[in-house]
N, C-alpha and C positions, 0 to 999 in steps of 0.2 A: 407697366411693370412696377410691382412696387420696391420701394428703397426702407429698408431698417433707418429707423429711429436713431442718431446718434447718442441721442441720451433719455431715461425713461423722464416721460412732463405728466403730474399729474392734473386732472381733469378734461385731460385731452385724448383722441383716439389716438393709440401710437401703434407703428409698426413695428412687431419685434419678432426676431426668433428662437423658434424653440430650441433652448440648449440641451435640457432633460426630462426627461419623463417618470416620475415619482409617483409615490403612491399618494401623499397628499394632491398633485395636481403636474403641471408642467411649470418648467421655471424657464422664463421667456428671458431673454437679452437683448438690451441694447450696442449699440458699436461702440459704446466707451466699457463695456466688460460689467455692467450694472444688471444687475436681475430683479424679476418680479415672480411671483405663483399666479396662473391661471388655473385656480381648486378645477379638483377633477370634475365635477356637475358641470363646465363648459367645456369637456374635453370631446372629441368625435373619433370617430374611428380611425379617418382621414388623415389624423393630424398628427405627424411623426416628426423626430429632432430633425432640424434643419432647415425646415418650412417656417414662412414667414405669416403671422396673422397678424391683424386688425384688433387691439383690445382698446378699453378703456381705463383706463387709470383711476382710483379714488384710493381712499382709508378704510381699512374695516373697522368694525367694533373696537378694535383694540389700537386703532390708528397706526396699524401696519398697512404698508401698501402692497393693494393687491389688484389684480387685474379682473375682468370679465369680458365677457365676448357682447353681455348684452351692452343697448344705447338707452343711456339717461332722458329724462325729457329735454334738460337742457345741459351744456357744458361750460366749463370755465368761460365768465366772461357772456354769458349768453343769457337771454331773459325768458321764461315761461311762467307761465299761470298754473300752480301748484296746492294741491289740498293738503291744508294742514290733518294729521293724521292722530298726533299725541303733543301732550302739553308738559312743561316740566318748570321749574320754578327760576329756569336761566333761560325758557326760550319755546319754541314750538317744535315741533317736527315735520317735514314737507315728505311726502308721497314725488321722490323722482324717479320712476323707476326701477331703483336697485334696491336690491335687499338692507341695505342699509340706508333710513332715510336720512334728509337733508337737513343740516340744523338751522333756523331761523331765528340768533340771538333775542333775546326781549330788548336787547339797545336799539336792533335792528330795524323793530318792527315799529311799524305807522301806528297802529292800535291794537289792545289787546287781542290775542288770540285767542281765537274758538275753534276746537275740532269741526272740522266738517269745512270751515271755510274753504273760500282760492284766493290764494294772496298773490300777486302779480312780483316777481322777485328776478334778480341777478345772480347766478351764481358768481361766487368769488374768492380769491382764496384767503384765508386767515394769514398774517405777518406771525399773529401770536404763538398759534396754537400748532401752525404748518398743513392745516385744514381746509378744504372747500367748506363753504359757510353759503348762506343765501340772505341777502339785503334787500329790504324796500324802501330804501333810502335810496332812491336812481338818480337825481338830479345831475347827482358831481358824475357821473356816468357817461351824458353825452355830450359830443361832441361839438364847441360851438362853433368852427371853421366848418363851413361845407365845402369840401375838396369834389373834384370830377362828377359835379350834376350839376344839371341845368332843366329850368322850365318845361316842362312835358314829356317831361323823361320820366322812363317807367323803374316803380322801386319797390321794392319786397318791404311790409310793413305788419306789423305786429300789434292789435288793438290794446292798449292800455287801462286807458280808463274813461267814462262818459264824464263829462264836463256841461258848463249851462251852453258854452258856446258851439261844445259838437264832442267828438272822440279822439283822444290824443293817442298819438302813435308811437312808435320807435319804428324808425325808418335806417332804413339796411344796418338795423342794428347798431346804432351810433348814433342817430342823431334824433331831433325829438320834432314829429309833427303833428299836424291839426287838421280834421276833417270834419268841416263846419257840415252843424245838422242841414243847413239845407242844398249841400250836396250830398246828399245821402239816400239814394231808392231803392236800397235793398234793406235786409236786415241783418244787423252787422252784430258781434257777439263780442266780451271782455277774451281778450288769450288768443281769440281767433288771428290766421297768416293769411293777408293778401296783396294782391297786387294793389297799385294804385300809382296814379300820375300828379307830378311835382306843378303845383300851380304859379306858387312863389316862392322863393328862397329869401327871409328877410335878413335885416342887416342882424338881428339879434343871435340868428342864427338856424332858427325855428322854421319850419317847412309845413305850406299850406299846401294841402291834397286833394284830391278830385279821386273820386271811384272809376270816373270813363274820361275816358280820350280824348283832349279837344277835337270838336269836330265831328264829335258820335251823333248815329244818329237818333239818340234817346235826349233827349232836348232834358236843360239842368235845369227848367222852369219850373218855378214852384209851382204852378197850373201840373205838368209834367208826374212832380211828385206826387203830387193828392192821384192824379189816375193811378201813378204803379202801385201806392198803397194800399187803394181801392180792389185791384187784380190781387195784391195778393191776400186780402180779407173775404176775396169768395163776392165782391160788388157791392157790402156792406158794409158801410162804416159809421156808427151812433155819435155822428158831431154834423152840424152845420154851423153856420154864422152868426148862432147865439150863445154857444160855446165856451164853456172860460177861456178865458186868452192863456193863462199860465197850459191848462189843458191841454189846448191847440201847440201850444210851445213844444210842449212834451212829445206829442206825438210826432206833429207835423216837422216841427223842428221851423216855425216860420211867425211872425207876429200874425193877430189877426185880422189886422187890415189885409197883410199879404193871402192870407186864407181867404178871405171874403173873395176878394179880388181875384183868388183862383178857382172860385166855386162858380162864380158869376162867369168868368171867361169858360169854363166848363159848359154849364148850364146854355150858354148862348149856342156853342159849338153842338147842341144835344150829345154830350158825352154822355151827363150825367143827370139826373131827376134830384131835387134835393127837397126833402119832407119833416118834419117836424119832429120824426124819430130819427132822422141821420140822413148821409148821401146813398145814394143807391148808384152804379155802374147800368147806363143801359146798354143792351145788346148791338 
């Protein structure tokens, strides 16, 4: 059952009821006697005074608050990967869903902005201005006490950014992990949500992850990896054991001793044929 909203939060879904019904839109309340407009373009047939809905909170153009029924990509406090949309000489503008995009200050930002980009960002709210704002400044963001997890616990993770060492995460939204490239046998994307298992929790505070389960039975050998690469290039891959190492790095995510070493353990097993144009998957 839902419960009203004590008091309207902006950048958060809130429950509110409809108190009136206008021609501008409905003017929703909170239980402290606080109203909003939901414009009539989210209004339905359905929806009559007394009934309780589901909005979202922001500022509009004119930094009046106003509600919508639609869902932002992300909300207060939460991170997504966001295209910048328009540029302006204090800042950028992000593509989050609502009709009014998201501003991404120039103090804000990591490097100059380019329309078209995806900047990986925090919504957040402004002290100054009483605005949701979007920062790429995450650091001071998470959290370094890790509370209620523990090793091989399974945790909601949000890809970050690729790194030399692998792809850093933000794990259940708070805290900050690492997915070294050579656990990694799928293809994994910047913005992308998935699961993944807690391998270490260090003292810094920083959380090492694993894509499978201890104990799965897809083996995390670098041998391993080159075959699932292999399966998902169609059996053809234009690298062997003469290879640049930086190269192999890149791909493989492994030095290339450890390449050799798993082309050779391949090659013995007849997995695989390995030719002077690349490895080839045999049947």
């Amino acid at each position: 059952m839902k419960t009203q909203n004590y008091f309207l939060e902006l950048g958060l879904v809130n429950t509110l009821k409809i108190d009136r019904l206008t021609t501008p839109g409905a003017y929703l309340m909170a239980q402290d006697g606080k109203d909003v407009l939901l414009p009539g373009q989210y209004l339905t047939q359905e929806m009559k005074e007394g009934d309780l809905v589901d909005v979202f909170l922001y500022t509009d153009s004119e930094d009046r608050l106003v509600a919508t029924t639609d869902t932002p990509k992300a909300k207060l406090d939460e991170f997504a990967l966001l295209e910048i949309v328009d540029i302006a000489p204090f800042g950028a503008f992000l593509d989050w869903g609502l009709p009014k995009d998201l501003l991404l200050p120039k103090k804000l930002q990591k490097t100059t902005a380019v329309i078209g980009e995806n900047r990986f960002v925090r919504v957040v709210y402004d002290e100054r201005t009483h605005r949701l704002i979007a920062t790429e400044k995450l650091g001071d963001f998470f959290e370094k006490r890790v509370k209620n997890l523990s090793p091989h616990q399974e945790v909601d993770i949000l890809i970050l950014t690729k790194t030399p060492l692998g792809y850093k995460c933000i794990v259940q939204n708070k805290y900050e992990g690492l997915i070294y490239h050579n656990e990694i046998f799928e293809n994994i994307t910047i913005g992308q949500s998935k699961k993944a298992y807690i391998k270490t929790i260090r003292k810094d505070g920083n959380i090492d992850l694993s894509l499978r389960k201890a104990g799965s039975k897809k083996s995390g050998s670098s041998s391993q990896k080159v075959l699932e690469l292999l399966k998902e290039n169609k059996g053809i891959m234009p690298y062997n054991s003469k290879s640049d190492p930086e190269l192999i790095k890149e791909v493989f995510g492994m030095s290339k001793k450890e390449f050799k070493a798993s082309l050779t353990k391949l090659k013995d097993e007849q997995k695989i044929e390995i030719k002077d144009t690349g490895i080839y998957l045999k049947d």
